[in-house]
N, C-alpha and C positions, 0 to 999 in steps of 0.2 A: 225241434225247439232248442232253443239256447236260452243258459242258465247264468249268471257271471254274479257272483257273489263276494263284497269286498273288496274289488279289483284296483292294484295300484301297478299303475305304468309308469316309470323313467326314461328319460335319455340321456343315458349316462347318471351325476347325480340328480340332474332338474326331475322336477315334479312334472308329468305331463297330464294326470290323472290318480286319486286319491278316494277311495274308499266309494268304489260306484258298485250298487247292485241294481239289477234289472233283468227281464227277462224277454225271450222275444218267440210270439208262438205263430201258428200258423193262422194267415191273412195279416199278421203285422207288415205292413212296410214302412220300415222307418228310415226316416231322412238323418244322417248323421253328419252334422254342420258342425263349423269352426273355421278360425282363423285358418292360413298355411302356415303348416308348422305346431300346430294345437295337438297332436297324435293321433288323427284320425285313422291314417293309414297302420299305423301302430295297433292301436286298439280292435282296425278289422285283422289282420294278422295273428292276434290272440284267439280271437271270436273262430278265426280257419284254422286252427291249429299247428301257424307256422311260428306263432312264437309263444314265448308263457311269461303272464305276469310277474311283478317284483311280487307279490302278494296277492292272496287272494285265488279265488280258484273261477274255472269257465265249465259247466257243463253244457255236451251238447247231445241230443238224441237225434235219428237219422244226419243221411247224408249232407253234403254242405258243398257247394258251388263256389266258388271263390276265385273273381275275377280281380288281378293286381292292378296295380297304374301300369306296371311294366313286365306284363307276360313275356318270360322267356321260357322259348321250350329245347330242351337237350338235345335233340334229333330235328335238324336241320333239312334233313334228306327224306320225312314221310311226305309222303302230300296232305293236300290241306282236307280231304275228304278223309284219311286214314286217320287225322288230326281229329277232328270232330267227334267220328265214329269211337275212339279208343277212350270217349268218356261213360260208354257203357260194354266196354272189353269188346268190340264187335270188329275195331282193326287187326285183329291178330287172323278170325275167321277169314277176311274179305284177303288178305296177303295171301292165305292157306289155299283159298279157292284161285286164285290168281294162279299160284303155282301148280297147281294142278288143270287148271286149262291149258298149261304151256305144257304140262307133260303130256297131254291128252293130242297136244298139237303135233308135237314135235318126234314124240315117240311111236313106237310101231310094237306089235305083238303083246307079251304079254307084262313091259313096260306099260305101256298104252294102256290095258286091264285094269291094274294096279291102281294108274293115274285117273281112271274112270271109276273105280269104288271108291277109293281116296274123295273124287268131286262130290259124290253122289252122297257119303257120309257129311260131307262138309255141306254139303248145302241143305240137308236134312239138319241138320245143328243148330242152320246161319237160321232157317225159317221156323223151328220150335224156340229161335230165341225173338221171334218177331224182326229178326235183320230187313227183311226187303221194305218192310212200311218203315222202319227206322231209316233207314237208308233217303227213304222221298220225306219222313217228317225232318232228319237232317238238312237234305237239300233246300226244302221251305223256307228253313230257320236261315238256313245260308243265302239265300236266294233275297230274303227280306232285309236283309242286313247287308246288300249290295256287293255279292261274292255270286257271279254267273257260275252256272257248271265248268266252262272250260278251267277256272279259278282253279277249283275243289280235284283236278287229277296234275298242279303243276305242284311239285316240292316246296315246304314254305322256304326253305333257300332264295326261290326266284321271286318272291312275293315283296312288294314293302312292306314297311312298319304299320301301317294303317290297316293295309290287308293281314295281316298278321294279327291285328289285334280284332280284326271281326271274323276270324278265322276263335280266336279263342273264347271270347264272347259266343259267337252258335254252340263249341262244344260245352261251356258252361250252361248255354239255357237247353243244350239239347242232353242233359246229363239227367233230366228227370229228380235232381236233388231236393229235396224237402224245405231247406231252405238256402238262398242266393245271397254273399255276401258280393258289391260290386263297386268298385272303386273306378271312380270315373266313367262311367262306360259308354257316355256319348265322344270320347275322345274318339279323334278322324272321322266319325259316321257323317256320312251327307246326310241332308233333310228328312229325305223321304225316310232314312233308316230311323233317324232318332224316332221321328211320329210315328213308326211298327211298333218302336220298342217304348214308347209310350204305351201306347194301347197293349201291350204284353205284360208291360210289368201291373199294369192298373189293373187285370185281370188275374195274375197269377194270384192261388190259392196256399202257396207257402208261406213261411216267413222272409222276409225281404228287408236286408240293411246297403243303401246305400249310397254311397257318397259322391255329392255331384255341384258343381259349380251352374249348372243349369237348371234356371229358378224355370223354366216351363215344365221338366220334366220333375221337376218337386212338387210344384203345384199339380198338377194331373195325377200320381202317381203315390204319393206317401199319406199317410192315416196319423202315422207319430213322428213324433219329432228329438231328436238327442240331440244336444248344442255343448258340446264339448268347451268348456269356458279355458282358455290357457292362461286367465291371469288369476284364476281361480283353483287350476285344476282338478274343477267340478265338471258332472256328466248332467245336464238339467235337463230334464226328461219331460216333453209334453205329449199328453196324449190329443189330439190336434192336428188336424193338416196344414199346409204350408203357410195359408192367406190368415188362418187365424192364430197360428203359431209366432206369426210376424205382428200380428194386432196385439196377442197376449204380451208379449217383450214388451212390446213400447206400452200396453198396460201398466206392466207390473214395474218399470223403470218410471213412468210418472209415479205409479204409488208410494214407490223409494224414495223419490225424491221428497214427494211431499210430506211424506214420515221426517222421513231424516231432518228436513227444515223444522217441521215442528219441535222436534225431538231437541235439536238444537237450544231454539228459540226458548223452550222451557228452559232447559238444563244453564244457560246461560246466563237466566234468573235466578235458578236457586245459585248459582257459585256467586253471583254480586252480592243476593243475601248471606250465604256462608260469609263473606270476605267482611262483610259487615258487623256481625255477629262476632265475630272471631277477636274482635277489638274488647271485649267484655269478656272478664276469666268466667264467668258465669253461663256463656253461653258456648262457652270452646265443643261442648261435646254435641249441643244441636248442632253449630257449626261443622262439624266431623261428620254427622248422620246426613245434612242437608248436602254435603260434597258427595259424599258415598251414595244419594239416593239422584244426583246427578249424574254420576257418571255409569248408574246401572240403565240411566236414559237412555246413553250413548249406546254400553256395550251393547244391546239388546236391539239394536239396527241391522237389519240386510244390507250386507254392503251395494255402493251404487255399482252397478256395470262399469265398468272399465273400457273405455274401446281401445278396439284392437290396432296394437301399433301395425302400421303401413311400411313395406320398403319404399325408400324415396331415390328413384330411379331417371336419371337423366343420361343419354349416351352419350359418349365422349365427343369432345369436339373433335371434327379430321382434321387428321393427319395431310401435308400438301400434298397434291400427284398431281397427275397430269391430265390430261385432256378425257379419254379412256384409259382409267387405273384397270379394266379388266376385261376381256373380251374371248369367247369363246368361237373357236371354228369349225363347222365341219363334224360337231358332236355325235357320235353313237353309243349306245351299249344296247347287250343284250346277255340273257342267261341262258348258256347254250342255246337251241335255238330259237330260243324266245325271243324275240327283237322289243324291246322295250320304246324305243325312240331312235330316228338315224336323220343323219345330216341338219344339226341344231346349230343355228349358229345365232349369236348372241352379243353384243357390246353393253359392256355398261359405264356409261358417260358420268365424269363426275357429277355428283348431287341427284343424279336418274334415280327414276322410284318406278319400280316394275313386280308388277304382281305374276305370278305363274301360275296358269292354271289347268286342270285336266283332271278325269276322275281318278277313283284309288286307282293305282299299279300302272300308272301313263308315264311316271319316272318322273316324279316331281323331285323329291327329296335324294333322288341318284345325279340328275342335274344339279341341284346344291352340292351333295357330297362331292364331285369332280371340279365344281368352281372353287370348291373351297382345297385342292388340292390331296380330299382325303382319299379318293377313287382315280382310278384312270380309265379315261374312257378307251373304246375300242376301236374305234377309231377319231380324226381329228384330235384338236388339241385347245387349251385355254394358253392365251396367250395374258402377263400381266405387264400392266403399263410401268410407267414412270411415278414412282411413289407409292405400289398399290399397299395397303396395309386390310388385311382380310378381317373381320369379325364374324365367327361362324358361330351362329345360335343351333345346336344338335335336336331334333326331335325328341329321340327319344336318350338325350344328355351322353351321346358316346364320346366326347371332347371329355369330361370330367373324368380324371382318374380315379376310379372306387376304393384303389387298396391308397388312396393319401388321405389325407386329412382335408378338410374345409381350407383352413390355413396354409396348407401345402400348396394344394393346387392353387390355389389365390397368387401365391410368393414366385411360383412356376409360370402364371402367365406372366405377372407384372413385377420380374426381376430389377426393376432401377427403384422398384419403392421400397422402402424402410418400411419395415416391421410396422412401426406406431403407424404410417401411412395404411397399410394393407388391412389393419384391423378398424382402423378408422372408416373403409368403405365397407370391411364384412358388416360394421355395426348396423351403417345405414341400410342394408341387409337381413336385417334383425338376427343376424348371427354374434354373438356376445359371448363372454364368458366361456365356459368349457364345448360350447356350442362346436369351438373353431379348430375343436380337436376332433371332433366325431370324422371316421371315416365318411369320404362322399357316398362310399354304398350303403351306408346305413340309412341316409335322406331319404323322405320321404318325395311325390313327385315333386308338388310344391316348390319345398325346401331345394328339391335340383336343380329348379325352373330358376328360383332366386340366385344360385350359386352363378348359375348359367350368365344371367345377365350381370353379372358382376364380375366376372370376366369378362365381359363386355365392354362395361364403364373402366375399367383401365387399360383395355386395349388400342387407343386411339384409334381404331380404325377407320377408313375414309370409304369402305364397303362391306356394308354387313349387309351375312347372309339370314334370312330367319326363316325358320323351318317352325310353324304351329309355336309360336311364342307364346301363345295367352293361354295355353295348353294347363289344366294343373291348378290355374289362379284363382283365387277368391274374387271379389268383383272391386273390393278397393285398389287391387295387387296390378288386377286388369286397366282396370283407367289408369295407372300411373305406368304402365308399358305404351298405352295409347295416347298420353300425353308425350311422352319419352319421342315415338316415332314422329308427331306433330314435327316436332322441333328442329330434330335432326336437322343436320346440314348437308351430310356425308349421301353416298349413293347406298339404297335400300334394293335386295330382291326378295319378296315375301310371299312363302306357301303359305297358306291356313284358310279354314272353310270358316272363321271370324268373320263375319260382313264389318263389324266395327273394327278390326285391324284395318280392312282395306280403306275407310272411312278416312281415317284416324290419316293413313300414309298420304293417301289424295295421290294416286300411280297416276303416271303418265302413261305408261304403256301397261300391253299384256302379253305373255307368251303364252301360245294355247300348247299342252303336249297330250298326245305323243308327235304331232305332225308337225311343231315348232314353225307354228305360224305367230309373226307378231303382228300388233296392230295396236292403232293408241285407243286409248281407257273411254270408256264411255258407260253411261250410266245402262244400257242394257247390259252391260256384262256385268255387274251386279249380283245379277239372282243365280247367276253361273256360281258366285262365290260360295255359296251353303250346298250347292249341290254336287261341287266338282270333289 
């Protein structure tokens, strides 16, 4: 259970949240909504114990699961099964038995002995801790969330971002913790995975917070509702699931209204009387009383909902090139001997709109990285045309430097603009005021995602790459990245399991990987998009 008493969050000096209590027990699943940028991600960070509020105190009893937007783990070189397993210390056993199979292999006499009571203590250990049914209820978890066996013995080194983050997701749901804090956690999951983990979370018996731009899995899945207000910052708490939490708002925002009008409409009248009054030395002090009992009309209003300001996002216009500003040939990589993708070859025509497709770990996002110049492939080469000017949208935001500032990095891509220029686009950005001083590692996904595209809008570029763009976004944030792409002029190449990105783009072609076979766009590859 979680306990949060008083709680005030900042960033920096703003308010992000002011005097919230609440508590969260087991079977709550609560939906924690707000704007991008509202301190969601903030707020689960206290709740996991990675950060502490300005005020105010969190208690929590038992364990706590705590999936980020942006799992990163230190040890690059376990596998992803060693990963999973060491969220209930069982990695450390399975390494120890490893090593003593190899002694048992490899040695003779009475090394060999040794290495054979050594196995036989370790695997007495592994099975009074219940390892070998953790071991298959691990693989399940992994299995559902679309990570095969072969996945779970490669390093996460050789893995993507995607696979990485369902690699972290299993050890979170496979940690047995009491209660789940999860911050985005249909990000990169195909279809099938999200619908498992629909039906997992709508059954789990802990407490459950969390935060998702995906209103199917709200609706299925949460009991209560937290609505993080950021022009308030209030925590407005309904107990409610999603369809009547959404009903209740626009309730209680008619009822505001229609208060308020009233409330007006009186008050209005007594100030004409006051002002009338007021003409007569006899009646100065009604006059006084009738203002004061007007404007306690006022004070004593809920204020109306505010909506929430939108980034207003259009991409630059290109920059001129030439016929093919970009073309790859002859493409490979692989992670030792993993062969991820070989012989890719690729043009992209100006104004060309080309979607990529293939499931996790086909090297979607490593073919980006190498177009965009950040990787070399292993063999072949990207050749760049005449005028090419690149816009690299990062998955998981590695283009933004974390130790600058908002402002830094902004100044750093689009060095010919002035100062009053650069903050003019953060604003439309909704980055303002001491906003554009926060380091970029402090953002939340969101807020990187916004960063991200605005780098974008002053890079003129005549070929952007997008890697999972709508990644992060609220749904107003979303349709204005999907108008954004409409428009364009310039040449698009876009990963993401978005059916509405690919929509929005209208691709003429597709490149399937890892086999890098192309073919033009057609309305069966489609259902390819939520699954790949």
């Amino acid at each position: 259970m979680i306990s949060a008493a008083a709680v005030e969050l900042r960033a920096g000096s703003r308010l992000l949240l002011d005097d919230a209590t609440f508590r969260i027990a087991p079977g709550d699943r609560v939906g924690l909504v707000g704007r991008n940028g509202a301190g969601k991600t903030t707020l689960t960070k206290v709740l996991a114990g990675e950060g502490q509020p300005a005020a105010g105190s969190v208690t929590v009893s038992g364990a706590v699961g705590y999936l980020p937007q942006d799992p990163r783990t230190g040890d690059l070189h376990v596998t992803a099964r060693d990963r999973i397993l060491s969220a209930r210390g069982l990695d450390v056993i399975v390494r120890d038995l490893r090593r003593a199979e190899s002694a048992m292999a490899s040695e003779s006499g009475e090394g060999q002995e040794r290495a054979m009571r050594r196995y036989a203590r370790l695997d007495a250990e592994f099975t009074a801790a219940g390892g070998y049914a953790a071991e298959s209820e691990a693989a399940s978890i992994s299995s559902a969330l679309g990570l095969p066996e072969r996945i779970l013995d490669q390093e996460l080194l050789t893995l993507s971002g995607g696979q990485r983050r369902r690699v972290e997701l299993s050890r979170i749901l496979f940690s047995g913790a009491q209660t789940l804090l999860l911050d985005e956690p249909t990000n990169h999951l195909d279809a099938d995975s999200i619908a498992w983990l629909r039906d997992y979370l709508k059954a789990y018996k802990g407490g459950l917070v969390v935060i998702s731009h995906d209103v199917d899995l709200l609706d299925a899945v949460v009991n209560r509702v937290f609505h993080l207000d950021a022009n308030r910052a209030e925590l407005d708490v309904y107990n409610l699931g999603w369809k009547a939490y959404l009903a209740q708002r626009e309730t209680d925002e008619r009822r505001r209204r229609r208060e308020r009008a009233n409330a007006e409409k009186k008050a209005a009248a007594l100030m004409a009387q006051a002002d009338k009054m007021r003409a007569k030395a006899t009646k100065t002090v009604a006059a006084q009383n009738m203002a004061r009992r007007a404007e306690r009309l006022l004070s004593g209003l809920e204020a109306e909902r505010v909506h929430d300001k939108v980034a207003r996002l259009r991409f630059p216009d290109p920059a001129p090139c030439g016929r093919t500003p970009l073309r790859g040939s002859g493409l490979s990589r692989a992670y030792g001997s993993l062969e991820i993708f070989t012989d890719v070859d690729l043009a992209i025509d100006r104004g060309s709109r080309v979607v990529v497709l293939g499931l996790n770990g086909a090297g979607k996002t490593t073919l980006l990285r190498i177009l965009a110049g950040v990787d070399d492939p292993d063999t072949g080469e990207v050749e760049p045309g005449h005028g090419l000017k690149i816009g690299y949208y990062a998955q998981e935001h590695e283009n933004l430097d974390v130790h600058r500032t908002v402002l830094e990095n902004m100044k750093t891509a689009a060095p010919d603009l002035g100062e009053t220029e650069v903050r003019k686009v953060l604003g439309s950005f909704l980055f303002s005021g001491d906003d554009v001083d926060k380091p970029a590692g402090v953002l939340s996904g969101g807020e990187k995602t916004r960063l991200s595209l605005a780098l974008l809008v002053v890079s003129s570029a005549n070929v952007l790459l997008l890697d999972e763009p709508t990644n992060n976004l609220d749904p107003a944030s979303r349709a204005e990245i999907l108008g954004a792409l409409r428009t364009y002029k310039g040449a698009v190449v876009l990963v993401t399991h978005d059916e509405g990105a690919v929509d929005a783009l209208e691709p003429e072609r597709i490149l399937l990987l890892p086999d890098g076979v192309e073919d033009l766009w057609g309305a069966d590859y489609r259902d390819l998009v939520a699954l790949a």
